[in-house]
C-alpha positions as CSV (number, residue, x, y, z in Angstrom):
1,X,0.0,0.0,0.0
2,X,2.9,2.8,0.8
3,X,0.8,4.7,2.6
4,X,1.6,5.9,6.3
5,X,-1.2,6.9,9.1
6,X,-1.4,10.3,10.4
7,X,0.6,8.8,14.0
8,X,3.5,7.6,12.1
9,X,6.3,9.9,12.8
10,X,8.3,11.4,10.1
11,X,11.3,13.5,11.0
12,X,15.5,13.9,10.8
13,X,18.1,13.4,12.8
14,X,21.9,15.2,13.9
15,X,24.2,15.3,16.5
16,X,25.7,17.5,18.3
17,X,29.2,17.4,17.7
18,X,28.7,16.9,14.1
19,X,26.7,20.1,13.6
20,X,27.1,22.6,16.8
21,X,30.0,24.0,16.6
22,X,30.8,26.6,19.2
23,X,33.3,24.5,21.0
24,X,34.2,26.8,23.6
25,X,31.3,28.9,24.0
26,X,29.2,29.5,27.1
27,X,31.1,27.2,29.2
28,X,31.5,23.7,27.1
29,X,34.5,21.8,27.6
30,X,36.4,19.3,25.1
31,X,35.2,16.4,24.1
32,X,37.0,13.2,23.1
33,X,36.0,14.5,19.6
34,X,37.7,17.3,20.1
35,X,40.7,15.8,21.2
36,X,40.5,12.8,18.5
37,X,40.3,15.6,15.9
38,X,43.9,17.3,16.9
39,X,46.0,13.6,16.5
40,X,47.2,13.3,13.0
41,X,46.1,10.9,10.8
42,X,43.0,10.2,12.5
43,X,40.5,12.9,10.7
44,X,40.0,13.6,6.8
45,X,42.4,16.9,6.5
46,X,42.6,16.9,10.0
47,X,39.2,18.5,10.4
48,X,37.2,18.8,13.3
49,X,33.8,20.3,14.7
50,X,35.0,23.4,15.9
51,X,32.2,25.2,13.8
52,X,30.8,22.4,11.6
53,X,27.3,23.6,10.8
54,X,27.4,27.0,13.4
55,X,23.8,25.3,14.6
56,X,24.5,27.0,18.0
57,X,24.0,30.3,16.4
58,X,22.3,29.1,13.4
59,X,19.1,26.7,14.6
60,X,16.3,29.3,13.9
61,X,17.3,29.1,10.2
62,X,17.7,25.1,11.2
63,X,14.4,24.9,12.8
64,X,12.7,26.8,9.2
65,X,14.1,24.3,7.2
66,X,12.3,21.7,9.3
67,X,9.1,24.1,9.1
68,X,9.6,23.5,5.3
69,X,9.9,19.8,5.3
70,X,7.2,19.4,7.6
71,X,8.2,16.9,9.6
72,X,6.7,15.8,13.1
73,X,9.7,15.6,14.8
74,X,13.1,16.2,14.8
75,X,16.1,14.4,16.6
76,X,19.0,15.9,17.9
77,X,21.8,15.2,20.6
78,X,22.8,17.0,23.8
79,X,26.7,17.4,24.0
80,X,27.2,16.6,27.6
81,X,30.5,18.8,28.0
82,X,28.1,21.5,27.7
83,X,26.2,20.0,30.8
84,X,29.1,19.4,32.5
85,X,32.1,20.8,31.8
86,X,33.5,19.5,34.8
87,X,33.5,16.3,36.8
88,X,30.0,17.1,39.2
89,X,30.1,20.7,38.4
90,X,26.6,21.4,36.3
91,X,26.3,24.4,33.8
92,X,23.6,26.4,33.3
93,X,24.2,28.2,30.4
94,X,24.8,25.2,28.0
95,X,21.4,23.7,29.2
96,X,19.9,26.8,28.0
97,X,20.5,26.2,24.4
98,X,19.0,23.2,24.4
99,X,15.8,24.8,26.5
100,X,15.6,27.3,23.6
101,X,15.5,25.0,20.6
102,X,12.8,22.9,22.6
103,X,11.0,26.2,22.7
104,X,11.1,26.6,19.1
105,X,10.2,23.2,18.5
106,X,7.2,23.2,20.7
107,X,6.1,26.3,18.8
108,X,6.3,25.2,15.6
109,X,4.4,21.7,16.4
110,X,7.5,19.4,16.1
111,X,8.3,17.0,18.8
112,X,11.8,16.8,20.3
113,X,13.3,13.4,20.8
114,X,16.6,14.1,22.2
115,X,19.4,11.6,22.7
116,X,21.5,11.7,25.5
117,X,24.8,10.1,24.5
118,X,26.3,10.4,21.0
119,X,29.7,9.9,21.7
120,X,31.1,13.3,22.5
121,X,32.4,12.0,26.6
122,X,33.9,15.0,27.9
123,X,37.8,15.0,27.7
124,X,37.5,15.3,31.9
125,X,35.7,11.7,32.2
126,X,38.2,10.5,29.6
127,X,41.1,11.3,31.8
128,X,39.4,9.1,34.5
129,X,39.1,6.5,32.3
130,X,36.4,6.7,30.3
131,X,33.7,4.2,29.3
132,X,36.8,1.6,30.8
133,X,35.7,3.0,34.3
134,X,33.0,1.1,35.7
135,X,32.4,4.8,37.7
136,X,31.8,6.3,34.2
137,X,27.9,4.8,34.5
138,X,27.5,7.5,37.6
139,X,28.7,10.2,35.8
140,X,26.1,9.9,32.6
141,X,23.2,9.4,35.3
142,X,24.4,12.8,36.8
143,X,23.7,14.3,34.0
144,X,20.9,12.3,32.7
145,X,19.3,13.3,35.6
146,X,19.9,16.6,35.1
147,X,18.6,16.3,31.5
148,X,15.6,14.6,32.8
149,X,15.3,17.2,35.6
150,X,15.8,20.6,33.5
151,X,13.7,19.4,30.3
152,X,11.0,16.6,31.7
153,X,7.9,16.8,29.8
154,X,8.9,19.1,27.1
155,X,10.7,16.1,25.4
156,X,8.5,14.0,23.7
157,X,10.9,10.9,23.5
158,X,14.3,10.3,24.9
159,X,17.2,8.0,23.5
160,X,20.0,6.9,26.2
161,X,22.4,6.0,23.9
162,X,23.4,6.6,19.9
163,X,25.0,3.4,18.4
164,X,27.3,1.5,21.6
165,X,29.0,-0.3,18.8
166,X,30.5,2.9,17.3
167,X,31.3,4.5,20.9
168,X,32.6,0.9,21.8
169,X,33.6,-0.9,19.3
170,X,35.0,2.2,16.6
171,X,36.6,3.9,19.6
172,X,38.0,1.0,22.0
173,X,38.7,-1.9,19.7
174,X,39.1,-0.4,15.6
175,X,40.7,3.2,16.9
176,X,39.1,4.8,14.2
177,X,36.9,6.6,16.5
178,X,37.2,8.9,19.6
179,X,39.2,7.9,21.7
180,X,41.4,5.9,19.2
181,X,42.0,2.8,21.0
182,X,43.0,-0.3,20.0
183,X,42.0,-3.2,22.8
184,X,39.6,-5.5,22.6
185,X,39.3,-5.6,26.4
186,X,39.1,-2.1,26.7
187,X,36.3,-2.3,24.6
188,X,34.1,-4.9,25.9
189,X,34.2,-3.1,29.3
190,X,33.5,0.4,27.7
191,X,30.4,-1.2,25.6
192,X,29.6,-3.1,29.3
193,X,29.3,0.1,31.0
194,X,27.5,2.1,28.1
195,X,24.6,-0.5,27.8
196,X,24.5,-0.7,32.0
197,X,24.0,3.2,32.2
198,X,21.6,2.6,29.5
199,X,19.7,0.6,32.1
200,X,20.3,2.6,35.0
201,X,18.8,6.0,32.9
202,X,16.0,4.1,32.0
203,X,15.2,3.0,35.7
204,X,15.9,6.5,36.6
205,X,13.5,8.3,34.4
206,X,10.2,5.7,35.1
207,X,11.1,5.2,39.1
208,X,12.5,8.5,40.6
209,X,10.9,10.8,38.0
210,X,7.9,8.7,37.4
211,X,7.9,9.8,33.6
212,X,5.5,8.7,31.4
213,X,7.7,9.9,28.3
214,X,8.9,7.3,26.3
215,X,12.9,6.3,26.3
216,X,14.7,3.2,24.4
217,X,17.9,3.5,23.2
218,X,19.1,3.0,19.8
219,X,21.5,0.4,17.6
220,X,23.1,0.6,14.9
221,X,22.2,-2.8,12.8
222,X,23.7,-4.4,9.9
223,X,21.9,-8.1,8.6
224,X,24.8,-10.2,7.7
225,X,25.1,-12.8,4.9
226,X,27.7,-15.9,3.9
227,X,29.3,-15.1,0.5
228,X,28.7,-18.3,-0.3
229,X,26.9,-21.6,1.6
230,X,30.4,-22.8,3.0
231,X,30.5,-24.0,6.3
232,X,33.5,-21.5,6.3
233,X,31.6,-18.7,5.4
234,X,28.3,-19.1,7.3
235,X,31.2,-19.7,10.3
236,X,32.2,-16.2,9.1
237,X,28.4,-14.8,9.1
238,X,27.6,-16.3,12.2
239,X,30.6,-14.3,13.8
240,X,30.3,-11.0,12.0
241,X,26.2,-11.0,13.3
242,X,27.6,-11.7,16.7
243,X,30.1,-9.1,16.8
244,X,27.8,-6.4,15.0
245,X,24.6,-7.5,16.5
246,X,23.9,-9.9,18.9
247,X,26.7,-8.1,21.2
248,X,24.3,-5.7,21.9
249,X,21.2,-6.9,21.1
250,X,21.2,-10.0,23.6
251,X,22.0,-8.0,26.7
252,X,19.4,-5.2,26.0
253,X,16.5,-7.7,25.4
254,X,17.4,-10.9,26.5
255,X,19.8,-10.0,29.5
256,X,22.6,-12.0,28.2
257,X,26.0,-12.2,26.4
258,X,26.0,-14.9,23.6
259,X,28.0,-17.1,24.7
260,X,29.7,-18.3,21.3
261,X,31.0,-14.9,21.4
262,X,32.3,-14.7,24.8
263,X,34.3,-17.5,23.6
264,X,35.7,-15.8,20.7
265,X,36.7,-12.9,22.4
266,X,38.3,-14.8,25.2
267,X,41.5,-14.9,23.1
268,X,41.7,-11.2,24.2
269,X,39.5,-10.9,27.3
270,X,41.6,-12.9,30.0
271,X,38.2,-12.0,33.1
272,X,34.9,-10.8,32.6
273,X,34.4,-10.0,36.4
274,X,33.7,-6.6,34.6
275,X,30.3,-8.1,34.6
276,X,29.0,-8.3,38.0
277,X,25.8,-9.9,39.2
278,X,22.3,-8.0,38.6
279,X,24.4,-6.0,35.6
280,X,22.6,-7.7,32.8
281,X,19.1,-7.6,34.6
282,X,19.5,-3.8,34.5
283,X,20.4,-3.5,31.1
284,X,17.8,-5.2,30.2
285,X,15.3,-3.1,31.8
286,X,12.6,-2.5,29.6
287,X,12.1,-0.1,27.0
288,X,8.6,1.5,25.5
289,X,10.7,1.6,22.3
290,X,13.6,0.1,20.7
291,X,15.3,2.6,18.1
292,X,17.3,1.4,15.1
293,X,19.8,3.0,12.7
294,X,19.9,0.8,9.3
295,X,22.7,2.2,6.2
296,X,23.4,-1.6,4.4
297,X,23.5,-5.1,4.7
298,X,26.9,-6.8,5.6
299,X,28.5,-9.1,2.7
300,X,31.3,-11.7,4.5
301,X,33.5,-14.5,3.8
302,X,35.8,-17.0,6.2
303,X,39.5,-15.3,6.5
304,X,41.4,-17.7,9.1
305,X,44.5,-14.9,9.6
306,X,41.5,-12.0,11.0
307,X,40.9,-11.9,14.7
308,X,36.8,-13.1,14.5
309,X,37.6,-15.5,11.1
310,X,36.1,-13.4,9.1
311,X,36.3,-10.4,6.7
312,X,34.1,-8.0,4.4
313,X,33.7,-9.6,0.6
314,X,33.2,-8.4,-2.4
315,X,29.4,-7.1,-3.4
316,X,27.9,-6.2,-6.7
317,X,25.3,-4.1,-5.1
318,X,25.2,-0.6,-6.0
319,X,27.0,1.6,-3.4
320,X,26.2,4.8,-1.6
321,X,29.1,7.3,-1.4
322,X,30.5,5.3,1.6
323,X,31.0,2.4,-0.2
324,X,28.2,0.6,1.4
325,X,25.3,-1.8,-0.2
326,X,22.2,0.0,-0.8
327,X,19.9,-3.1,0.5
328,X,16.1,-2.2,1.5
329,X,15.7,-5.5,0.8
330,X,17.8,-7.0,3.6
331,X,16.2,-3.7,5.7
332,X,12.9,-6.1,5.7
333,X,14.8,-8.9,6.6
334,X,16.2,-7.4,9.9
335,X,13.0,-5.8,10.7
336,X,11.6,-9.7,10.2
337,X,14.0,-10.8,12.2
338,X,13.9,-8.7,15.6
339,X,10.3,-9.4,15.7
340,X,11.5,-13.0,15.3
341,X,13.8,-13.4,18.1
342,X,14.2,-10.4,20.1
343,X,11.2,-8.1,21.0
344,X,7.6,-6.5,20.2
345,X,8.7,-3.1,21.4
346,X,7.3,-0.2,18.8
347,X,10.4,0.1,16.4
348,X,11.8,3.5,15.5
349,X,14.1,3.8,12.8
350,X,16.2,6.4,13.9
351,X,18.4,7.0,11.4
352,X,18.5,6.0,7.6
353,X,20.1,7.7,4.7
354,X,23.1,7.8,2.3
355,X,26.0,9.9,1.4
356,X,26.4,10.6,-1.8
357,X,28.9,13.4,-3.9
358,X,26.7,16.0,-4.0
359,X,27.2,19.1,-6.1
360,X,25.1,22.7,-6.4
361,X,23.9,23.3,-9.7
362,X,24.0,26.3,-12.1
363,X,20.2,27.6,-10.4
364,X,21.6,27.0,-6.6
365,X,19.8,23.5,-6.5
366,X,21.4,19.9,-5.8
367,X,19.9,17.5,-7.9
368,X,20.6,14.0,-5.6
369,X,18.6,11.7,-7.6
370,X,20.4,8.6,-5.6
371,X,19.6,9.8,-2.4
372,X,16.1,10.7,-3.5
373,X,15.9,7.1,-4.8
374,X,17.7,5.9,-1.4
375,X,15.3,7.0,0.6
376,X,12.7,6.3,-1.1
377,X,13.3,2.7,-1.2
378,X,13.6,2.4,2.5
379,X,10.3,4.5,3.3
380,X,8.7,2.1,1.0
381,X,9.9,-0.5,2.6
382,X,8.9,0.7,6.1
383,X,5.3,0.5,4.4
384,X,5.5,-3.0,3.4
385,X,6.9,-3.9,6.8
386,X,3.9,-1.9,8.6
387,X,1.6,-3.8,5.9
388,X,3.1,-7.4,7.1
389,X,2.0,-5.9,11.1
390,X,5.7,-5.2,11.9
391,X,4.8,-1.6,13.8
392,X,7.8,0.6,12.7
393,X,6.0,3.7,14.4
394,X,8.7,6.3,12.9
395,X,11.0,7.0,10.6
396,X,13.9,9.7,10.9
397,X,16.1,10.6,8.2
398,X,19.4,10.8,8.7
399,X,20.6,13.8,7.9
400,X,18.8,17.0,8.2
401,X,22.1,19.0,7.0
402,X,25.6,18.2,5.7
403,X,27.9,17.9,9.0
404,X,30.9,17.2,10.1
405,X,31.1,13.2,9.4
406,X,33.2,12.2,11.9
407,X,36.8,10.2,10.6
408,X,35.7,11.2,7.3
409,X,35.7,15.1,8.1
410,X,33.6,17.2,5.8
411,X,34.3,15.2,2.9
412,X,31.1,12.8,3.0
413,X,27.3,14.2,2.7
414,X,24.4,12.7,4.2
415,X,21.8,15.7,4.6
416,X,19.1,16.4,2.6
417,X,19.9,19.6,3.1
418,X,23.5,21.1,1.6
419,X,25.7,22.7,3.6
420,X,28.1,25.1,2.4
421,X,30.8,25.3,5.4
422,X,32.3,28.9,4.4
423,X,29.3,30.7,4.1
424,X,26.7,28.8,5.8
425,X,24.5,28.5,3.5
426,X,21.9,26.0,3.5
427,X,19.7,24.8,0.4
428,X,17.3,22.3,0.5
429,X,18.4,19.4,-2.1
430,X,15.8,17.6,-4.4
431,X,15.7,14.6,-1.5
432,X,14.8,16.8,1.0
433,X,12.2,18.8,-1.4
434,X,10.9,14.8,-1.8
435,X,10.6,13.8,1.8
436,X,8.7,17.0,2.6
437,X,6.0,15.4,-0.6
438,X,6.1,12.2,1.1
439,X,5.2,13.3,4.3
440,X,2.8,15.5,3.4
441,X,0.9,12.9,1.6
442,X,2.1,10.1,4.3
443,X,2.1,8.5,1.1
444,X,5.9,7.1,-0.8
445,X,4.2,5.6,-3.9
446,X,2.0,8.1,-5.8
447,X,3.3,11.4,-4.0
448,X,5.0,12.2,-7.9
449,X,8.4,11.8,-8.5
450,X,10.7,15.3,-8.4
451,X,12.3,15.3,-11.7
452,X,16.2,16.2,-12.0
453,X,15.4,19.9,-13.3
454,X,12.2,20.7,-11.9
C-alpha cells in the first residue's frame, strides 16, 4: 500500500558534535572528539567540529528548514561537556541552548526526541578513564538526571544511547573513532558500561521521576550474509552478526552475552568480572521503544588470519558514497527478524540515509537523484513492513544537513539539506524537497516523482 497513518512519525536526525560547533562557548568543555580531531592521521584533512554547521547560532534558520519539510519531529543530541564541563560541576548556560531550541520546536508543532549520548564524553571523564571505568555509569546518570530534571515533559521521547557499537567498538577496539584505541578488552568493558547506564537512565526516568515519556535507546544494525553456503563462510556470518549484533542486542532484550561470542573474544579478554551480578538484569530493563539506525546489509567471507575469522567480501550491489550496499531489501529482513527473536517493542528507525557526492547546480539547486531514490526505497519499505503488522512507528532521516562526518571530516554528505561550510549557506536538495512530498501525503508511492530539473 505505501501509505503511512497520520501517527506515524516522520522527522531527521543530527548530533551534536557533528553540527554545533561553538566549542568553547558558554562554558563547554572538550570532548574526546575534540581531542581525536587534533591527533594526526585520525581525521580527513585533519578537520574537526569546531564550527561544523554553526547550529548553535544558526538553529532558527535550522528549525525553518524543518518548518519546510514538515516533519513531526526532529532528533538531535545533547553534547554533555556543555552540561558538565566538569566532573560534578553542572552548567547552566549550555542547558539553556538546548531549553531554547525545545522552545522553538514546541512552537512550531515538532516533537523533540533528544538523545543523550552520541559519543562526545567530555575529555575530563576520559582522563578518569572513560567508558573503561566502571564509575563512568554515575557520571552519565548525573547528568541524565539533570537532562531529565531541566527538560522533563517538554521532550516528547528520549534516546540513552546513539550506536554503543561505534562508541565501543570504533573507539576501544578499531581506533578509528574517539578515543582511538585499539584493545579488545578495553572495549568490551567500555560497551559493558554504556549498555548498564543505558539501564540505569531508564530505571531512573520511570522510578525517581515517574515519567511517562517514552525512552529506548538505539543500535546501529547491519543483517549479515555468507558469501557463499560454505561451512566456512556461514562460520564467518555467524561471527560478523555476533560481533555487530547480537553483542548488543542479547543483553538489551534478553539480559545475556551470547555465549559463542564470549568465547571468541576470550583470546583477548583474560576476566569478565567486569560483569557483575544484577548488571545484565539492569540493562535489560525495559524499554517503550527500541530505536534502530539501518545504512546496508553486511557481505562476508571465512579469513582464518583475521581476529573473529572473518572479513568483508566483495558485493555487486550498488553503493552509496560510503561504499556501502544499498539493500532495502535485507532492511525487511532485519526488521523480520527482531520481531522474530528479540522483541515486540514499537520500532523507530532512527536513522536511515546515504552519502552521496553531491554538487550545487547552475540555479543554486542539488539535484541528488540517488539519495532521492535511497530514501525512497527504505520508506517504501517501512510501508510494506507496517503492511506485514511489523509496527515501525517512525522513521527519521538521517541527515537533516551536511555535517561534520566524523573520521571522514567534511568530505562525506548525508543531509538532505547542503551545507556550504564557508558561508553557511543551506539549500534544500531535491531529496529533501521529496521527503517534505512524502510526508505531506504520508504517502511514498504516488506522491510524484521530483524530476532532475524541476
Amino acid at each position: 500500500m505505501s501509505r503511512f497513518s497520520k501517527d506515524f512519525i516522520f522527522g531527521t536526525a543530527t548530533s551534536s558534535y557533528q553540527i554545533e560547533g561553538a566549542h568553547d562557548k558558554d562554558g563547554r568543555t572538550p570532548s574526546i572528539w575534540d581531542m581525536f580531531c587534533d591527533i594526526p592521521g585520525k581525521v580527513e584533512k585533519m578537520e574537526n567540529g569546531d564550527v561544523a554547521c554553526d547550529h548553535y547560532h544558526l538553529y532558527e534558520k535550522d528549525i525553518e528548514v524543518l518548518k519546510t519539510l514538515g516533519v513531526d519531529s526532529y532528533r538531535f543530541s545533547i553534547a554533555w561537556p556543555r552540561i558538565f564541563p566538569a566532573k560534578g560541576q553542572y552548567n547552566p548556560a549550555g542547558m539553556d541552548f538546548y531549553k531554547k531550541i525545545i522552545a522553538r520546536l514546541t512552537e512550531e508543532g515538532i516533537k523533540p526526541s533528544v538523545t543523550l549520548y552520541h559519543w562526545d564524553l567530555p575529555m575530563w571523564a576520559h582522563e578518569l578513564g572513560g567508558w573503561t571505568n566502571r564509575e563512568s555509569v554515575q557520571w552519565f546518570i548525573e547528568y541524565a538526571e539533570k537532562c531529565f530534571e531541566e527538560l522533563g515533559d517538554s521532550v516528547h521521547m528520549w534516546i540513552t544511547h546513539n550506536e554503543p557499537w561505534c562508541a565501543g567498538f570504533l573507539g576501544y577496539h578499531q581506533g578509528v573513532h574517539a578515543p582511538g584505541h585499539s584493545n579488545m578488552e578495553e572495549a568490551l568493558k567500555a560497551v559493558h558500561h554504556i549498555l548498564l547506564s543505558h539501564g540505569e537512565a531508564v530505571t531512573l526516568l520511570k522510578e525517581k521521576f515517574g515519567s511517562n515519556t517514552p525512552i529506548g535507546i538505539t543500535l546501529n544494525l547491519s543483517p549479515i550474509y555468507p558469501a557463499s553456503s560454505s561451512v566456512n563462510d556461514k562460520l564467518a556470518a555467524n561471527n560478523a552478526d555476533g560481533y555487530s549484533n547480537r553483542w548488543f542486542l542479547d543483553p538489551v532484550l534478553k539480559g545475556s552475552y551470547p555465549a559463542d561470542m564470549m568465547n571468541l573474544f576470550s583470546k583477548y579478554v583474560h576476566d569478565y568480572s567486569f560483569i557483575q551480578d544484577g548488571d545484565l538484569e539492569k540493562i535489560s530493563t525495559e524499554c517503550d521503544f527500541f530505536g534502530i539506525n539501518y545504512y546496508a546489509r553486511g557481505l562476508v567471507e571465512f579469513s582464518s588470519p583475521s581476529d573473529f575469522l572473518y572479513k568483508y567480501a566483495h558485493s555487486d550491489y550498488p553503493k552509496t558514497g560510503m561504499g556501502w550496499d544499498i539493500s532495502p531489501d535485507e532492511f525487511k529482513d532485519l526488521i523480520r527478524r527482531l520481531r522474530k527473536e528479540y522483541t515486540n517493542l514499537p520500532i523507530f528507525i532512527t536513522e536511515n540515509g546515504a552519502a552521496f557526492p553531491d554538487t550545487v547546480s547552475e540555479d543554486n539547486r542539488v539535484h541528488d537523484f540517488e539519495r532521492q531514490q535511497y530514501v525512497e526505497s527504505h520508506i517504501s519499505a517501512v510501508a510494506d513492513l507496517n503492511d506485514e503488522g511489523m509496527n515501525i512507528a517512525g522513521y527519521y532521516l538521517w541527515s537533516l544537513l551536511d555535517n561534520f562526518e566524523w573520521s571522514f571530516g567534511y568530505d562525506k554528505r548525508f543531509g538532505i539539506t547542503y551545507v556550504n561550510f564557508e558561508t553557511q549557506e543551506r539549500i534544500l536538495k531535491d531529496s529533501g524537497r521529496r521527503y517534505a512530498e512524502i510526508i505531506e501525503e504520508r504517502n511514498v508511492q504516488h506522491a510524484g516523482e521530483l524530476s532532475k530539473s524541476n
